[in-house]
Every structure is written in C-alpha cells, then in structure tokens.
C-alpha positions in Angstrom: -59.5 11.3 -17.9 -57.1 8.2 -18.6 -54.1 10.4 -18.6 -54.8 12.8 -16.2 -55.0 9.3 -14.0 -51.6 7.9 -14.8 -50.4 11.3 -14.7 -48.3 11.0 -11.2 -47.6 8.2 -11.9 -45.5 9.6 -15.1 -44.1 12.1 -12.7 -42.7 10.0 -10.2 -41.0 7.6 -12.9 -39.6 11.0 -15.0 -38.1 12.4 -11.4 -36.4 8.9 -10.6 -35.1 8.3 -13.9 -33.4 11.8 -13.2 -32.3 11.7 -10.0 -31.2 8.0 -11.1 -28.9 8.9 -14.2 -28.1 12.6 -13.6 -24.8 14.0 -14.8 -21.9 13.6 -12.3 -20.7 16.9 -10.8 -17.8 17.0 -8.5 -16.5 19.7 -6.3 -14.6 22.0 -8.0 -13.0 23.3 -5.1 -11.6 21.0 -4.1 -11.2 18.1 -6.7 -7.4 18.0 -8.0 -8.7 16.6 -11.3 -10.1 20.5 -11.9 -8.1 23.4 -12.9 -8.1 26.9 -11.3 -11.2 27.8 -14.1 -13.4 25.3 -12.9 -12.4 23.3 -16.0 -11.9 19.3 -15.6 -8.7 18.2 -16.6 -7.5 14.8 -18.8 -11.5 13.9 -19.1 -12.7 13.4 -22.5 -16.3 14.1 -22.7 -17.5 11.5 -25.6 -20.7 10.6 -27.4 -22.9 8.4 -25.4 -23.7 4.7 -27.0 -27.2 4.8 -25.1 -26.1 2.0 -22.8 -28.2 2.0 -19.3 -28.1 4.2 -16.8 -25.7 6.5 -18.7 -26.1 10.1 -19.3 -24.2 12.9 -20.8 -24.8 16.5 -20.8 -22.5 18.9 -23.4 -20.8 20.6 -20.4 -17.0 20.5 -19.6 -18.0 20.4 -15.8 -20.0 17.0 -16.4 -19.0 13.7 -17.2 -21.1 10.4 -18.2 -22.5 8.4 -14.6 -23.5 4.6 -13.5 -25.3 4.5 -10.5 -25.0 1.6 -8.9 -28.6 2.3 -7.1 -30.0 2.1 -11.0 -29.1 -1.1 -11.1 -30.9 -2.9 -8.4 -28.3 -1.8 -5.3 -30.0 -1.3 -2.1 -27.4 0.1 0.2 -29.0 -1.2 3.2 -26.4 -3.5 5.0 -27.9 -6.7 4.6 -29.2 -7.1 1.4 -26.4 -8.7 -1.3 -25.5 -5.7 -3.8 -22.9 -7.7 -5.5 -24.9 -8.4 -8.8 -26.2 -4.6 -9.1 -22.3 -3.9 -9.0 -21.2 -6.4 -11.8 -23.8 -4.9 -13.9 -23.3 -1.4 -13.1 -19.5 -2.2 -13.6 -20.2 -3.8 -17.4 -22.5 -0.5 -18.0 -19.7 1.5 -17.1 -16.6 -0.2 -18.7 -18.3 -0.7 -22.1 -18.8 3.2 -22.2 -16.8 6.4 -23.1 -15.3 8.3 -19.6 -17.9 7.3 -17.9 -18.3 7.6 -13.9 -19.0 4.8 -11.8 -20.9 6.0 -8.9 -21.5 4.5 -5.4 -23.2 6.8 -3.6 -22.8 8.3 -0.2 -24.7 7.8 2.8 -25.4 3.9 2.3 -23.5 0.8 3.2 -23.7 -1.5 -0.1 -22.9 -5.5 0.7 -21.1 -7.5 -1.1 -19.9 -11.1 -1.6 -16.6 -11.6 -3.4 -16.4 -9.6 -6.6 -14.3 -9.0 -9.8 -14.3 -5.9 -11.9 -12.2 -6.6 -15.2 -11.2 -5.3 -17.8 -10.5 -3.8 -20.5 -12.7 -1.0 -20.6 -13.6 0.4 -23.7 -12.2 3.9 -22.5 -10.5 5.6 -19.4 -13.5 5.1 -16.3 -13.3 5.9 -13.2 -15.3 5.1 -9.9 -16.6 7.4 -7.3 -16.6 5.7 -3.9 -18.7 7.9 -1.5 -20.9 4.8 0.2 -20.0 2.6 2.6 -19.2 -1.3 0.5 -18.8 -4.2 3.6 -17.6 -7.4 3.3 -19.7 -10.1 4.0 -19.2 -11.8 6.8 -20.1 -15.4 6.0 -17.6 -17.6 5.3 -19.1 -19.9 2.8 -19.9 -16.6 0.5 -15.6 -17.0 -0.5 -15.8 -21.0 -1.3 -15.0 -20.2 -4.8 -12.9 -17.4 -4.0 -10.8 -17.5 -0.9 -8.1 -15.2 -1.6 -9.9 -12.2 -2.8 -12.9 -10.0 -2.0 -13.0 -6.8 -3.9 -10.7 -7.2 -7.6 -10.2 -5.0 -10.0 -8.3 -6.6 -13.2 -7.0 -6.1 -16.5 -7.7 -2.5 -16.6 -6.3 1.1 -18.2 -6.4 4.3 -16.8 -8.4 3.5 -14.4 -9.1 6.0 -11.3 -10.5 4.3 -8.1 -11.0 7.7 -5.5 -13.9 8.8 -3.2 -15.1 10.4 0.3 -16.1 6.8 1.1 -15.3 3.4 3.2 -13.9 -0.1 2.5 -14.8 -2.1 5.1 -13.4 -5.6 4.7 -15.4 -6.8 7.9 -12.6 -8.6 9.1 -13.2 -9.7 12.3 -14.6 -13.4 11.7 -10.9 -13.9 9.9 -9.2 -12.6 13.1 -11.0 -15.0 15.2 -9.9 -18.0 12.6 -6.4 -17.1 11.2 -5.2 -19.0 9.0 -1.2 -17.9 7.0 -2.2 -20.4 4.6 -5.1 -18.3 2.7 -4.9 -14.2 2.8 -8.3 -12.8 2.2 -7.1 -9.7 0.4 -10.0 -7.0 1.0 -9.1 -4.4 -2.5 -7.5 -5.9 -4.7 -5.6 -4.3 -8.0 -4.2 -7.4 -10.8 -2.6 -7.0 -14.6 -3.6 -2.7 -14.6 -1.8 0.2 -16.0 -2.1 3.7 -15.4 -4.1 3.4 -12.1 -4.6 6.0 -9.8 -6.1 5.5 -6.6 -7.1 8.2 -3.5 -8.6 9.3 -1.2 -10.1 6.9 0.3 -10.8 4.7 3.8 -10.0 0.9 4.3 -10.0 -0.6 7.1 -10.5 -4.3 9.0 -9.3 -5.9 6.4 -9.5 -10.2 6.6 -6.1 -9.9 5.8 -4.2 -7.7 3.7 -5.9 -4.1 2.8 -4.4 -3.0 -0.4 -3.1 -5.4 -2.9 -0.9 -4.3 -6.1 -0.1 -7.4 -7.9 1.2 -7.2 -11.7 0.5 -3.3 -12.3 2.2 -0.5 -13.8 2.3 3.0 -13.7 0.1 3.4 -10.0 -0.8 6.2 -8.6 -1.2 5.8 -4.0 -2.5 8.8 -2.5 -4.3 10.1 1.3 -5.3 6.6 2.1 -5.9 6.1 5.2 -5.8 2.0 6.3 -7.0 1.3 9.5 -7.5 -2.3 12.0 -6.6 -3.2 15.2 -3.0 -3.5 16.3 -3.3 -7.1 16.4 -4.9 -7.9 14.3 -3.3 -10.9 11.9 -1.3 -10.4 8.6 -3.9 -7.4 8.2 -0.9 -5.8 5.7 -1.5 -2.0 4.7 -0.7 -1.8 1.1 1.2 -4.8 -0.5 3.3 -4.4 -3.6 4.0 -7.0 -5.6 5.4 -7.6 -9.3 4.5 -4.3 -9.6 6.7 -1.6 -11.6 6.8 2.2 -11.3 4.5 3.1 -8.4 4.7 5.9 -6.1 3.2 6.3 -2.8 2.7 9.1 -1.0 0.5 10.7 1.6 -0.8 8.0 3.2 -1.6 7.0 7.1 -1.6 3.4 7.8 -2.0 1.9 11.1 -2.7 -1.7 11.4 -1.6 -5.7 12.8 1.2 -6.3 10.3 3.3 -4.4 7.7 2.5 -0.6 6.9 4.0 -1.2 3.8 5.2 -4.7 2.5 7.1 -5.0 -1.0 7.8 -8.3 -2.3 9.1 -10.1 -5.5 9.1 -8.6 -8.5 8.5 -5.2 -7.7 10.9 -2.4 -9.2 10.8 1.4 -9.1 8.9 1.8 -5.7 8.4 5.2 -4.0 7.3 5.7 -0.6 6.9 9.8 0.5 5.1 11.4 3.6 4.4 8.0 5.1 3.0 7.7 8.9 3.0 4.3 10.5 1.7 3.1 13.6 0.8 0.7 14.8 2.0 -2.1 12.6 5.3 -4.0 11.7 6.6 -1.0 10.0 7.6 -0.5 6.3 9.2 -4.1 5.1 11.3 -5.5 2.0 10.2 -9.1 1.8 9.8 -11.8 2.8 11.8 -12.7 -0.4 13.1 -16.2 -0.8 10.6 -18.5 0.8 10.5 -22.0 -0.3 13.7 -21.7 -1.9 11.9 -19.0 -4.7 14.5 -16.4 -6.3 13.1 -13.2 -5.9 14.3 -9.5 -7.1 13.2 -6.0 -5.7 15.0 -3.1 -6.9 14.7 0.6 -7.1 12.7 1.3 -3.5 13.0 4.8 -1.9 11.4 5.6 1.4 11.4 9.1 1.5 10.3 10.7 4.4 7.8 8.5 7.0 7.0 8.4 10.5 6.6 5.4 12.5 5.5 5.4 15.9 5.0 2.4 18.3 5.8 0.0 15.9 7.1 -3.7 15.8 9.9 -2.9 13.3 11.1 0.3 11.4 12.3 -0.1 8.4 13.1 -3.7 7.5 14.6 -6.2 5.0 13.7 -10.0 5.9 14.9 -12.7 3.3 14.8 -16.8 4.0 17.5 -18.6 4.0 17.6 -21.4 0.5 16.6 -18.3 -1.4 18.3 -16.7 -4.5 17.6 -13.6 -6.3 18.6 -9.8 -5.3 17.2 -7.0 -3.1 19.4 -3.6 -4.3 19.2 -0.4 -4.9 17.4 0.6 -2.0 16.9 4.3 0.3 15.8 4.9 3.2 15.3 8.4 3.4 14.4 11.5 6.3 12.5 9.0 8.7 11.0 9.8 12.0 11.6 6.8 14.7 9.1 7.2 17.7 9.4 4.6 20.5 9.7 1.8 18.0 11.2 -1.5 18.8 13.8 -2.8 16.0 14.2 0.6 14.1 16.9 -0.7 11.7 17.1 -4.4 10.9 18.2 -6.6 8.1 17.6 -10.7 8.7 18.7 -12.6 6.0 17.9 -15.2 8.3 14.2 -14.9 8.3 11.8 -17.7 10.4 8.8 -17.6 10.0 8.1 -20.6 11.7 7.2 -22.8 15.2 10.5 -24.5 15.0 14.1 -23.4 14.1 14.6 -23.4 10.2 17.1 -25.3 8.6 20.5 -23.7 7.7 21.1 -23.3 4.1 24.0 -22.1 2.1 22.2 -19.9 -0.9 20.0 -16.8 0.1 18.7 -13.5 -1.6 22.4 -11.1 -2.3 21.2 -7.8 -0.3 23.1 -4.9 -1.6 23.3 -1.2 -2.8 21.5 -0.2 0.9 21.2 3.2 2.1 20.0 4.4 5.2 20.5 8.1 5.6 19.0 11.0 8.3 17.0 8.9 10.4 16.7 9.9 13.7 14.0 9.1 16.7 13.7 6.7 19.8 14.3 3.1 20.0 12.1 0.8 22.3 14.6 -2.2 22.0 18.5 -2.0 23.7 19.5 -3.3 19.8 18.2 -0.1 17.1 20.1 -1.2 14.6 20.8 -5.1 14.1 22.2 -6.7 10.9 22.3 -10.2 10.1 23.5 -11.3 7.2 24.3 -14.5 5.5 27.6 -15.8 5.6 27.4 -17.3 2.1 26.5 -14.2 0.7 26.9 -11.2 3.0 25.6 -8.4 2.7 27.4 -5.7 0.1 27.6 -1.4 -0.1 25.7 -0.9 3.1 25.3 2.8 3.9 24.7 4.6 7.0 24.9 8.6 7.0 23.4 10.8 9.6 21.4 7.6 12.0 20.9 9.1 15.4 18.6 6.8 17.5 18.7 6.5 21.5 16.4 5.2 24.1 13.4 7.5 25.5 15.7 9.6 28.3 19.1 9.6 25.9 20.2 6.3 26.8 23.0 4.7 24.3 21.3 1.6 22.2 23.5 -0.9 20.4 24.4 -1.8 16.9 24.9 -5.4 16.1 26.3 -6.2 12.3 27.2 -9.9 11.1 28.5 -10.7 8.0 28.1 -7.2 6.3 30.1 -5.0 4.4 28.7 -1.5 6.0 30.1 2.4 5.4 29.6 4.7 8.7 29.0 8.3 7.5 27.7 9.2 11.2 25.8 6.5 13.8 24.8 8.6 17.0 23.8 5.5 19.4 22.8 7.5 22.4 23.9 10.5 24.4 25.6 12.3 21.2 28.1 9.8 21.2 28.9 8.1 17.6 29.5 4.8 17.0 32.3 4.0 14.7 32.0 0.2 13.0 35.2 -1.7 12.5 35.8 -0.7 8.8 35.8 3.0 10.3 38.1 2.6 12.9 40.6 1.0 10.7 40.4 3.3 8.1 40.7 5.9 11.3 43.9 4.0 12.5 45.2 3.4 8.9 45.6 7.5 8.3 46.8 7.8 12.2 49.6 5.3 11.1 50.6 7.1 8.0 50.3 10.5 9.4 51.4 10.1 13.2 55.1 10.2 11.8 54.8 13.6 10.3 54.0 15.0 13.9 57.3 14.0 15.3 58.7 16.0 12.8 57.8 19.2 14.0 
C-alpha cells in the first residue's frame, strides 16, 4: 500500500532525471561536426566519472550532456542563472567531451560570469537559449570590463541556434571610453572554435579575442543600433592564427577591429554595415609600441559605412603595422573607403605633434571596387618622421553614386599604382607613376625620330 502511494511520485522524479541528463543528439543533417554516415567527427566518446548531471550512452551519435536547467537555471528572464551556470560549467569541464547544454526556448539571466579553464578534456557548449545581460549597473562593481568570459581553455567549441543579448542599452545612455563592457569574451585559449551563433546590443564591444591561438570565427551574425557607442563587432587582440569568415556584422563602431599584438589574421566573406568598417588599430596610443602583422581581408562587403577599410595609428607611437591585404572588397555608398591616418585623434582638442609613430608598411590594396559617399575615397596621411613604405594599389575603381570622379589625397607615402579608376573610367596616375611614365617617354621619345 506504502509503495503503491509513493509510486507517482517515483515516476515523476525517474522522467525528470531523464529528460534532465539525457544524451545530447544533434542534427545530423545539418551539423558540420557529422560526416556523410551520420557519424560524429573529432569526438571522443569516454568513460563517465559519475559527476552530476552527466550521462553517456555507448553510441557514436551521442555524446556526454550538462544541462544547465539541472543545475538550478530557470530560464525565465528575471531570475539570476548565473550560479546554475558556474556549476554546470565546473560539471562540464571536470568531465571527458562532455556537452554543455543551454537549452532553447528560454532566456537565462546572468550577472557577470567567468568560465575558466583548463578542462580536463576537449568540451563544448550548446547555445540554443536566449542568455541576457543584466541590466543593473551595480551587478559589474567587481567586474566592469567584462560580462560573459571564457578563459584558459583548450579545444574548446562555443556554437548554437541561440542569442547573446548583452542588453546594452543602459551603457548607450551612460557612455563612458574609459570602461568597455565587453559582452563575450574569449582570454589565454587555444584551439577554439566558435559559430553559429547571434550577438547583439552589446554594452560595448561584442566579441572579444584577447591572448588566443588557433580560433576558429564562423556565421556570426553581430547586431546593435548604428549608433550605438564603441559597440565593436569582433575585436582581435594579441591574438595569433585566427581566421574569420562568414560572418554579418552590423553595428555603432568597427565590424572588425585588430589591435596590438595580433599576427596571422584572416578575414573571408565579410558583410559590413552599418558600422566603422573593418579597422587596423588604434595602435600607438599613449605612446605604446604596438605590432600587427600578417592580416588578409579577403573578400567583404561594406555598405553605408563610416570607413572602409582603415589603418589609424597615434602619433608618439612606435612599433609596426605590415604585411597587410586587402583583398576583392565590395564598397557600397560608404564614406572614406580607403584611408590610412597615422595621425589618429581621438580626442576633444587637437593632439600634440610628435616625431615617432607606428612604421606602416608592406600594404596592399587590390580589386576593390564600389561607390564612395565622401568627394575623398581614398585619403593617405602618413607621418613625416616615418612615412609610409611599399604601398600597393592594383585594380581600385571607386566613383560617386552617378559615375562622378572622387579624389585621392596621399601625404608622406611611398605608394605603387597598378590601376586607380577615380570616376568615370578615368585612371588616376600618382606622381611616382607619371615619372616613371615620363622617365621611359624621355629615353624612348628619341628612337621615334629615327624612323
């Protein structure tokens, strides 16, 4: 009689614990991780140490879960889920290949966070839920800088049907340059892959990669209002060997930004609008030294944006920017489509002039072609103490909406034309060009009167 009182009871708290730690299935179809078989690829399906809310089933189609939702995680909006994620996060990273789950259909709120490493083996988290910032201030008192970290992790892959929402609004309203809430947040990883996935209004920047190697970027899609402030897209810095590619970025600042210390960038199949375009720098503030090198933009489209594709160093900075392509780009009605300012100002008043700066050189601009909201598409100014050096241009043809001609401006810069188109088919030829032209008219003008 007992049991058959406690019975449902039993029922109800077998079918939770299922539902709750069920093995993670993904859709073959149309998950890349899967081969054509159905079988998944690079997961290593290991024997479970019985940690909570893990499970494992001997199947090559399943792989070890978290749940966040077993660990306390309402997914209601308003109640604070950030403890139910540390703890599913510990659960998760102290197992073999396991799956950290978030799951879809609920918005999960969270106060500033950090995931770190190392994990006992490669993990990877499933973003299909909805995780919003809060929205009160005093929650980042101890953290100002940061909302969502991950840290000090190996191949780790971050991907997912779902949404970042940094909840950015309340930042907007109190900008500030001096702190930069970054809303995700990836520090000191290698081997990290991330996909798929939504962010959008940011408190400041959106995607952060700060000390990594060996990243992964792929069909993210960034999103905030076009003026929204210093609401950056992805943000590289000190970061080696990352490629970037697929993604659609529209926000109040840079698409792209890539800063000091970052080497071996690649940017593919990039679309930009609104924003500040795809931007080198700033380098050089405060009198810093600062090195980039290795960057290929290979193939974007920006529309309607502030800047094209930009270089921007202070002036009292040392260091180098070289190495650098910018590749098959699309120009649509953007202001600035070209521009190199070594003397960058970010400032109220005028900036002092200083002597030393960041040496720009190895540059290479080749087939890009579009419309240019500003009379000036291609403008570069260059220090005078260390001007700019090996500046290639091959194949530029950018005019105003209607075929008007736009202008070229160059100061201080040492720059090859292979083929500027300014307007009207007409090219532009710079003043190296024409006296290389008038050189070979001089030597072989003779040979004419000859015959």
């Amino acid at each position: 009689m007992t049991l058959q009182k406690h019975l449902p009871i039993y029922i109800v708290i077998i079918i939770s614990f299922a539902s709750c730690y069920s093995p993670f299935q993904q859709d073959t179809l149309h998950d890349p991780g899967y081969d054509d078989g159905g079988k998944l690829k690079n997961v290593t399906i290991k024997q479970s140490n019985n940690v909570l809310g893990l499970n494992r089933l001997d199947d090559s189609n399943a792989a070890e879960t978290v749940s966040v939702d077993c660990f306390g995680a309402k997914g209601d909006g308003s109640t604070d889920d950030s403890e139910a994620f540390e703890k599913a996060w510990e659960a998760a990273c102290s197992s073999d290949g396991a799956v950290l789950v978030v799951p879809a259909n609920k918005n999960y709120l969270l106060k500033p966070i950090r995931l770190s490493g190392p994990c006992k083996s490669d993990l990877t988290v499933q973003i299909s839920g909805t995780l919003i910032a809060s929205n009160d201030r005093s929650d980042y008192s101890k953290d100002s800088k940061y909302w969502l970290v991950f840290e000090d992790v190996q191949d780790l892959l971050v991907e997912g049907a779902g949404t970042i929402d940094g909840n950015g609004k309340i930042w907007w309203e109190n900008s500030c340059k001096i702190n930069k809430n970054h809303a995700l947040t990836f520090q000191k990883s290698q081997n990290l892959t991330v996909r798929n996935l939504k962010i959008q209004n940011a408190q400041q920047m959106h995607v952060t990669f700060h000390g990594c190697t060996g990243v992964q970027v792929s069909g993210l899609k960034v999103t905030a209002p076009g003026d929204s402030p210093n609401t950056d897209g992805i943000h590289v810095t000190h970061t080696e060997d990352i490629q970037i590619s697929s993604c659609n970025i529209g926000t109040g600042d840079d698409c792209i930004s890539i800063v000091s210390g970052s080497k071996n960038v690649q940017a593919s199949d990039i679309t930009c609008g609104p924003g500040h375009g795809i931007s080198i720098g700033s380098l050089g503030a405060g009198k810093s030294t600062a090195y980039v090198s290795g960057v290929t933009v290979n193939g974007a489209k920006l529309s309607g944006t502030t800047n094209g594709v930009r270089i921007k160093t202070w002036q009292g900075g040392s260091g180098n920017a070289s190495n650098i392509k910018f590749l098959n780009i699309e120009m649509n009605n953007v202001t600035n489509p070209i521009i190199i300012d070594q003397n960058y100002c970010d400032k109220d008043e005028p900036c002092k002039q200083e002597r030393s700066a960041v040496q720009i050189e190895d540059v290479v601009y080749q087939n890009i072609t579009g419309t240019s909201a500003s009379d000036v598409a291609v403008k570069l100014d260059c220090s005078k103490s260390y001007p700019c050096q090996r500046i290639v241009m091959q194949n530029v043809k950018l005019q105003k909406e209607g075929g008007e001609a736009v202008k070229v401006e160059r100061n201080n810069v040492n720059v090859t034309d292979l083929g500027i188109i300014t307007g009207n088919h007409q090219p532009e030829m710079s003043r190296a060009g024409l006296k290389s032209y008038l050189q070979i008219l001089f030597i072989i003008g003779p040979l004419f009167l000859l015959f």
